[in-house]
C-alpha positions in Angstrom: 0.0 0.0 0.0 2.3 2.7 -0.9 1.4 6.3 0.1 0.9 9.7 -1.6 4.3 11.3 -1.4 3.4 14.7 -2.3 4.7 17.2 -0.1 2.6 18.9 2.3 3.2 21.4 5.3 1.1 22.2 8.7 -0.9 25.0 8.7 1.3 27.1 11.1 4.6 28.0 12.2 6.5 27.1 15.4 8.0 29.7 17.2 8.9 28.7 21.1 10.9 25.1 21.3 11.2 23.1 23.8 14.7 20.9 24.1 14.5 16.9 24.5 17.4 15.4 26.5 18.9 12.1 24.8 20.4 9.5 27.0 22.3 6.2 26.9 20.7 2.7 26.4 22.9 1.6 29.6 20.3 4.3 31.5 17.2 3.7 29.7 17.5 0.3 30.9 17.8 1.1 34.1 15.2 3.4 34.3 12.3 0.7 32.9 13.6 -2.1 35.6 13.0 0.7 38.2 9.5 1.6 36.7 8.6 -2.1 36.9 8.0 -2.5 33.1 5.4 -0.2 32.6 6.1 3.4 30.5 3.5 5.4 32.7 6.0 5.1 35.6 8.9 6.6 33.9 10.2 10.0 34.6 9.3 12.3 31.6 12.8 13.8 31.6 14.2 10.1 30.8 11.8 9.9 27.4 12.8 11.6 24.5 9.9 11.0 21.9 6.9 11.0 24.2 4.2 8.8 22.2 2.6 7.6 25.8 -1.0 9.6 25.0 -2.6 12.7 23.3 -4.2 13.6 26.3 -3.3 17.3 27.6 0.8 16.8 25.6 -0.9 18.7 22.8 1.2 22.6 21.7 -1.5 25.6 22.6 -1.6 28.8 19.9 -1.1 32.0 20.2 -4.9 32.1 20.4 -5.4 29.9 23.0 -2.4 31.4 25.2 -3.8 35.4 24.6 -7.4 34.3 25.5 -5.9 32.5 28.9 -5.1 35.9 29.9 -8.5 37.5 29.9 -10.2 34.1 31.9 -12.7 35.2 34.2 -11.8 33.1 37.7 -14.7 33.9 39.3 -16.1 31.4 41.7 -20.0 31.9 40.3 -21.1 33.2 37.0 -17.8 33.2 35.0 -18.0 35.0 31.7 -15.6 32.7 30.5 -18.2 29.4 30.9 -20.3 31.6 29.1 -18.1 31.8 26.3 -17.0 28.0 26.4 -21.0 27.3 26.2 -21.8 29.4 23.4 -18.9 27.9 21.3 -19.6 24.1 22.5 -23.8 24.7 21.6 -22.3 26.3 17.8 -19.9 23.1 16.9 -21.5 20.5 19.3 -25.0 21.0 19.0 -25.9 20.1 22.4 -28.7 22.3 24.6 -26.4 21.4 28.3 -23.1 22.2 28.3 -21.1 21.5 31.7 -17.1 21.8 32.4 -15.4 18.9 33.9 -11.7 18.6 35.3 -11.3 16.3 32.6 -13.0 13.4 30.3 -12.5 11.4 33.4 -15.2 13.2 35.7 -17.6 13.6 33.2 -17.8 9.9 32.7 -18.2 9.2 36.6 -21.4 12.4 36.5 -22.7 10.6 33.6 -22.7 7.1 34.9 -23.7 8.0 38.3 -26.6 9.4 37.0 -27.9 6.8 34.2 -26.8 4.1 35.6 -29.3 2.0 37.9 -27.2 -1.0 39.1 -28.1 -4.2 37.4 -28.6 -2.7 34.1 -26.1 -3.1 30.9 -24.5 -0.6 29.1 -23.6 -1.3 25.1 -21.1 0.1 23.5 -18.6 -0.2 20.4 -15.2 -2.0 22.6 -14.4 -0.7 26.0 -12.5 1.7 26.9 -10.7 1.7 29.9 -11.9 4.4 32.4 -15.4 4.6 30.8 -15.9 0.8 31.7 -14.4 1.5 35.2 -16.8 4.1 35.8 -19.9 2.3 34.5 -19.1 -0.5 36.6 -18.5 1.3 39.7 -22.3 2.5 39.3 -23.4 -0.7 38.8 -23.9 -1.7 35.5 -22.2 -4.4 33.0 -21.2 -3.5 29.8 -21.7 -5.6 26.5 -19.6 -4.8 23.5 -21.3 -4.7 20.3 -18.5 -3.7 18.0 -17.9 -5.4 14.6 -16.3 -8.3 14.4 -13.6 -6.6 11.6 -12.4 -4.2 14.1 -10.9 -7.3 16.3 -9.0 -7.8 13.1 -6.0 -5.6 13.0 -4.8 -6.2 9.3 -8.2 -5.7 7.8 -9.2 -2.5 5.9 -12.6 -2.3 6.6 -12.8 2.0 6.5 -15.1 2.1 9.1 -14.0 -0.6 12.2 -15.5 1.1 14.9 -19.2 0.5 13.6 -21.7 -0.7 16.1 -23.1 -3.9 14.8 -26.8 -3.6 14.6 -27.7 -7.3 14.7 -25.7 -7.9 18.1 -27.2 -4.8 19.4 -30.8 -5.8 18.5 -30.2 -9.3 19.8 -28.4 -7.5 22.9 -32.1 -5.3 23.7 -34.3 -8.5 22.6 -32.4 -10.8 25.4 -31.9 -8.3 28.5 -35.2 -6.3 27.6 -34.6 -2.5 26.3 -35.9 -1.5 29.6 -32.4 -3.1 31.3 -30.0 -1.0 29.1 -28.8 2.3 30.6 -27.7 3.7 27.2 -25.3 2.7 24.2 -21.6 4.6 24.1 -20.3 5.4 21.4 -16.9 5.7 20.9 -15.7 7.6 17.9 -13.1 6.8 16.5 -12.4 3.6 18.8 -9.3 4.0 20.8 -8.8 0.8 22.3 -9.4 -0.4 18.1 -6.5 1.4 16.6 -8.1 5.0 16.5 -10.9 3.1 14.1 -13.8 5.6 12.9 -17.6 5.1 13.3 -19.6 6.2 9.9 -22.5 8.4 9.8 -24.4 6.0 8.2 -23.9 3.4 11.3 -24.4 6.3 13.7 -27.6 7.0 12.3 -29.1 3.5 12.3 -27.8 3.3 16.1 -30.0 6.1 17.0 -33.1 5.2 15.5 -32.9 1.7 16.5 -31.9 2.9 19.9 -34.8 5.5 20.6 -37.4 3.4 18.8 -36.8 1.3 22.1 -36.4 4.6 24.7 -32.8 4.0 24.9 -30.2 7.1 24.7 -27.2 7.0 22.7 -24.2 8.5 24.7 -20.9 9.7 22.6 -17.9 9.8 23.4 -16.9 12.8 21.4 -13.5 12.8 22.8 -12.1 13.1 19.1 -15.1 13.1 17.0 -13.5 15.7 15.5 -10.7 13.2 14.1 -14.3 10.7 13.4 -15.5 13.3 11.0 -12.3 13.8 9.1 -12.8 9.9 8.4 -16.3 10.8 7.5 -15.0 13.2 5.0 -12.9 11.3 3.6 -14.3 8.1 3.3 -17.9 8.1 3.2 -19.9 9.2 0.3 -21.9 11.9 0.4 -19.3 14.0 2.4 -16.6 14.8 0.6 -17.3 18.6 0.2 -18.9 19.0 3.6 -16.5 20.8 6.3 -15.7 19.6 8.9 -17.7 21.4 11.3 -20.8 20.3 9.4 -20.0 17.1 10.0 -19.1 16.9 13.4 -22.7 18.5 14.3 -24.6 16.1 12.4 -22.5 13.2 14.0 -23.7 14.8 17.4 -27.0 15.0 16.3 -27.7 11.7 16.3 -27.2 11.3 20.1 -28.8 12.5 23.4 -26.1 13.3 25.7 -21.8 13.5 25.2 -18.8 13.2 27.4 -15.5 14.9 25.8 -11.9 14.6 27.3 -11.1 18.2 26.0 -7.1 17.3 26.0 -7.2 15.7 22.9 -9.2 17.5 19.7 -9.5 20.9 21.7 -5.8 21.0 22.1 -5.7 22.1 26.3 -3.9 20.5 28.7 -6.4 19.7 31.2 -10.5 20.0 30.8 -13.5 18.3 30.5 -17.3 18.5 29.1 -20.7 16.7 29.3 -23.4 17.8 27.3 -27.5 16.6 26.7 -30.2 17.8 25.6 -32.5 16.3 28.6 -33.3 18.9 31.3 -33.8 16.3 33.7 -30.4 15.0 33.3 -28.8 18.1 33.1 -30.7 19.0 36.8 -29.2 15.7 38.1 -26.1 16.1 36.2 -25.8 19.8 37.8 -26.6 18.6 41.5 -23.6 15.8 41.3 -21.3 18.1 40.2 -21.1 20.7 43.0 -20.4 17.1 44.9 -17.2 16.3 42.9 -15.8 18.7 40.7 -17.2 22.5 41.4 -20.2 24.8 40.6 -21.9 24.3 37.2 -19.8 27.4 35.7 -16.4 26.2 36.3 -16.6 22.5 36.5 -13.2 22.1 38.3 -11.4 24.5 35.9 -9.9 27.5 36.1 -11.7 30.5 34.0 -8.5 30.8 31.7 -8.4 27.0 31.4 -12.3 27.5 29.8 -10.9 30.4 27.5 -8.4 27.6 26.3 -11.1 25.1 25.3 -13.3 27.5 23.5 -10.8 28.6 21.0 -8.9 25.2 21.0 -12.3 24.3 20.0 -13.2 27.0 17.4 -9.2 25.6 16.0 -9.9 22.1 16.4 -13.1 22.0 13.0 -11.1 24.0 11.0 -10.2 21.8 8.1 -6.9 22.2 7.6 -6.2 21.7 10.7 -7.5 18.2 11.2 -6.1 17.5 8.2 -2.9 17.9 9.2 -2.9 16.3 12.4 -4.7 13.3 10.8 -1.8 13.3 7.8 1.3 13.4 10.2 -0.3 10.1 12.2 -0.7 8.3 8.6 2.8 9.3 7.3 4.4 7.9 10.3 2.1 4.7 9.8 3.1 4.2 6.5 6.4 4.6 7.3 6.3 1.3 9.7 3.6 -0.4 7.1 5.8 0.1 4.0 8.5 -1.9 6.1 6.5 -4.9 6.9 5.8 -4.0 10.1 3.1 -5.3 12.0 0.3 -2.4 12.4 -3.2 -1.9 13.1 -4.8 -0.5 9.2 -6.1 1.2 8.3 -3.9 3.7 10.0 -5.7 5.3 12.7 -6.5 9.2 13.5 -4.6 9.6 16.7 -2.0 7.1 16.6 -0.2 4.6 15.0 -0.9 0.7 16.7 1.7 -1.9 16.9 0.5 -5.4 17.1 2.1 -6.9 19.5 0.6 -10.3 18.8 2.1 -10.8 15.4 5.8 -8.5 16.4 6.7 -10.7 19.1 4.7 -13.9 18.1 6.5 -16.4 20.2 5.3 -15.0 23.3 1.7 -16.3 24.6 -0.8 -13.4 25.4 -0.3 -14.3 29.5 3.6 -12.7 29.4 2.2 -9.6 28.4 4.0 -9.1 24.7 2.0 -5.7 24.3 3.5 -4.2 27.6 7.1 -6.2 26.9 7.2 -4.5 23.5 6.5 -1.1 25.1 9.3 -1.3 27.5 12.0 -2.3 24.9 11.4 0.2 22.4 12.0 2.5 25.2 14.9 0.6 26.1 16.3 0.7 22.4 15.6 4.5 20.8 14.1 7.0 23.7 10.5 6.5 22.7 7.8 6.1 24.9 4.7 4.3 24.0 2.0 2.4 25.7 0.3 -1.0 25.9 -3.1 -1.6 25.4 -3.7 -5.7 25.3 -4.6 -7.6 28.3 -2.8 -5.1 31.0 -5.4 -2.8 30.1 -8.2 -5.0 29.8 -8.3 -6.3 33.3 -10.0 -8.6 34.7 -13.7 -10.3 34.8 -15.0 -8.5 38.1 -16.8 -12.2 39.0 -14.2 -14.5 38.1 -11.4 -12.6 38.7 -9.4 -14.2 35.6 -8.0 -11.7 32.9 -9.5 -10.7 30.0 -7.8 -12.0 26.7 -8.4 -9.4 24.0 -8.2 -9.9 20.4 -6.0 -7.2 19.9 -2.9 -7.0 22.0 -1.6 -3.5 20.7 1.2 -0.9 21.5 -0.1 2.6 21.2 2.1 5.2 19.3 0.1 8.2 20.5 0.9 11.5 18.2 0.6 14.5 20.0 -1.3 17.6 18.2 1.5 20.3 16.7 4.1 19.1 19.4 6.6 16.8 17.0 8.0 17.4 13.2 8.5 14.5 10.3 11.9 14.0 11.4 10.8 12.6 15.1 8.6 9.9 13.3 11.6 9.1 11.1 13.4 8.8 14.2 11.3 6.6 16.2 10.1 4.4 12.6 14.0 3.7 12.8 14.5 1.9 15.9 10.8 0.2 15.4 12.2 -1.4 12.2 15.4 -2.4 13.7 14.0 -3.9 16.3 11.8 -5.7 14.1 14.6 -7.5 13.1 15.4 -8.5 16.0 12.3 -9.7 17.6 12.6 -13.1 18.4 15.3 -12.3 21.2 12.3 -10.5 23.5 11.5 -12.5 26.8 8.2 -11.9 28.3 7.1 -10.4 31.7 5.4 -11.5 34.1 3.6 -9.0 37.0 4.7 -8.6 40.3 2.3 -5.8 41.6 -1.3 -5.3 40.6 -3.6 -2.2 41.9 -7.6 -2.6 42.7 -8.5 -0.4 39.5 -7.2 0.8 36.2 -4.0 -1.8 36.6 -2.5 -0.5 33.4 -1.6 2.7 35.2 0.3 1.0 37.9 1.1 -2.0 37.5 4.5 -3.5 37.4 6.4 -6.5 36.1 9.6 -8.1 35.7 11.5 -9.9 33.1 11.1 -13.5 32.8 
């Protein structure tokens, strides 16, 4: 699959730099023993390509940093949630808007208050801490994904589809009055960044309120979703971006957003509906764990941030460009045999760690392995998302064995150039080469929740 080679350039200019600090193998050895084998446990001075997330590691404009200086911090009434509200009802669509500290809280203000325990909760593939936070209020939740996007080599254009059949057999066995809601994820993270089309999300929603059930969306980068939209589906080629992205929203009732990802901030959160109900129950919760309605757990200068990051973010060329610089580092890796999740995702590039370190079984965490020794061998931080992050089944207490045992490449927005991804495609292809040599892990320290975070390991 060779790529377009025609040169292209990001629609801005860099002008304050930050300087990385290289060090020797000998160190970066060292430095992943004493973080137990797991990259979120490294000190960031010690990394010198940081691929670990997108979350909050994305580079501000001038925009955002000039409107920070007029933030309105007071407690009550902040003119600058009134700003943030105006823009997120323009580009969202969404009646409710309420702040959050980040993606996080609004998940646990969303699930606290639609979730009765007992009840399931669909969706398109977990993801981590929106799965934690459904099951802490009580509910189960049943993926309904396609089966192509447990299929990392396929190049189905639109993996992260809801598949209506298991969803209608999902409401016909547990009775439509036992689902909370169906989350949608878009794209799919814990998929390889795979995009949801509108075409699926519109059959979700009117299967799902012809039965009284609300569709929830994770429109943490549904701004990446309708790039994909754009690009791939008919019918959307000469819409903008913005367009899209409503339309997408339209088709749901209510919205968490982790704002450190397509709205470019480093910290910041959002939920959004159109119910007043919810939004009175959604409003009385938050006082209890994030702030008053206005501020949401943010400062006023950290709302001025999200509104313009926002008003950036569905700009065309933009998106564009971040989505381009993911897919030339993909192709970079894919046009060298290695091993990646296609198509090439919108935040990231997804190493499958199944098929690079094949001799190792699923239960010595290859995902996790592979994560540590690329650190070990070039500087690059990356990290696992296979059975580590998974879990376990909260009866049995045995892990879950996903399909995809992946290594996530995350590519922070306007933060790294071509040459970094040249870079880090380097050591990725040399040690490729060297593969069978890797020894698995096995974990020696395992925390209550979200193990991925903490967890640590040694080598076998």
């Amino acid at each position: 699959m060779a790529f377009d080679r025609k040169p292209w350039a990001e629609p801005y200019r860099i002008k304050v730099v930050e300087p990385l600090k290289t060090t020797t193998r000998e160190h970066r050895l060292a430095a992943i023993r004493q973080a137990g084998w797991n990259t979120f446990l490294l000190h960031s001075d010690d990394v010198y390509i940081d691929l670990l997330t997108d979350s909050g590691t994305n580079a501000m404009s001038d925009g955002q940093w000039s409107r920070m200086m007029v933030g309105d911090e007071a407690y009550a009434g902040s003119r600058s949630f009134y700003r943030l509200e105006e823009v997120c009802r323009k580009y969202y669509g969404y009646k409710y808007i309420m702040p959050t500290h980040q993606g996080r809280g609004a998940e646990n203000l969303l699930s606290k208050c639609m979730i009765r325990p007992g009840q399931y909760v669909a969706g398109n593939m977990y993801f981590t801490t929106t799965r934690q936070h459904q099951e802490l209020a009580g509910g189960t939740f049943v993926d309904v994904i396609i089966d192509e996007a447990n299929n990392s080599f396929s190049d189905y254009p639109f993996k992260g589809n809801i598949d209506i059949e298991k969803y209608e057999r999902l409401i016909g066995e547990k009775g439509a009055e036992n689902i909370a809601y169906i989350t949608v994820g878009a794209p799919v993270n814990m998929a390889g960044g795979q995009p949801v089309s509108m075409e699926n999300m519109r059959a979700v929603s009117e299967l799902s309120h012809r039965h009284g059930i609300k569709v929830v969306l994770d429109a943490t980068r549904n701004i990446e979703n309708a790039y994909f939209i754009q690009q791939r589906e008919p019918g959307y080629a000469e819409r903008s971006i913005e367009e899209i992205n409503r339309e997408f929203c339209s088709y749901s009732d209510a919205a968490t957003v982790s704002a450190k990802k397509d709205l470019y901030v480093n910290i910041g959160g959002l939920v959004m509906c159109n119910d007043g109900e919810l939004y009175d129950q959604l409003r009385s919760l938050v006082v209890v764990y994030e702030g008053m309605p206005t501020y949401g757990g943010l400062a006023g200068r950290d709302m001025e941030a999200m509104a313009e990051g926002l008003i950036e973010a569905v700009q065309d060329d933009m998106i564009a460009s971040r989505v381009r610089q993911v897919e030339y580092f993909g192709n970079l890796l894919h046009e060298a045999g290695i091993p990646i999740v296609t198509p090439i995702g919108g935040h990231g590039v997804f190493l499958d760690a199944k098929r690079f370190y094949d001799h190792l079984p699923q239960d010595q965490f290859p995902a996790q392995k592979l994560a540590g020794d690329l650190y070990v061998e070039s500087g690059v931080r990356g990290m696992e998302r296979g059975i580590v992050s998974a879990g376990r089944n909260k009866e049995t207490g045995d892990h879950y064995y996903p399909e995809l045992e992946l290594v996530r490449l995350t590519v922070p927005r306007r933060v790294y150039t071509q040459a970094h991804f040249d870079v880090a495609a380097y050591y990725i292809i040399e040690m490729y080469k060297n593969r069978h040599n890797a020894r698995g892990l096995r974990m020696v320290y395992e925390p209550q929740f979200l193990r991925f975070f903490q967890a640590r390991f040694e080598e076998l």
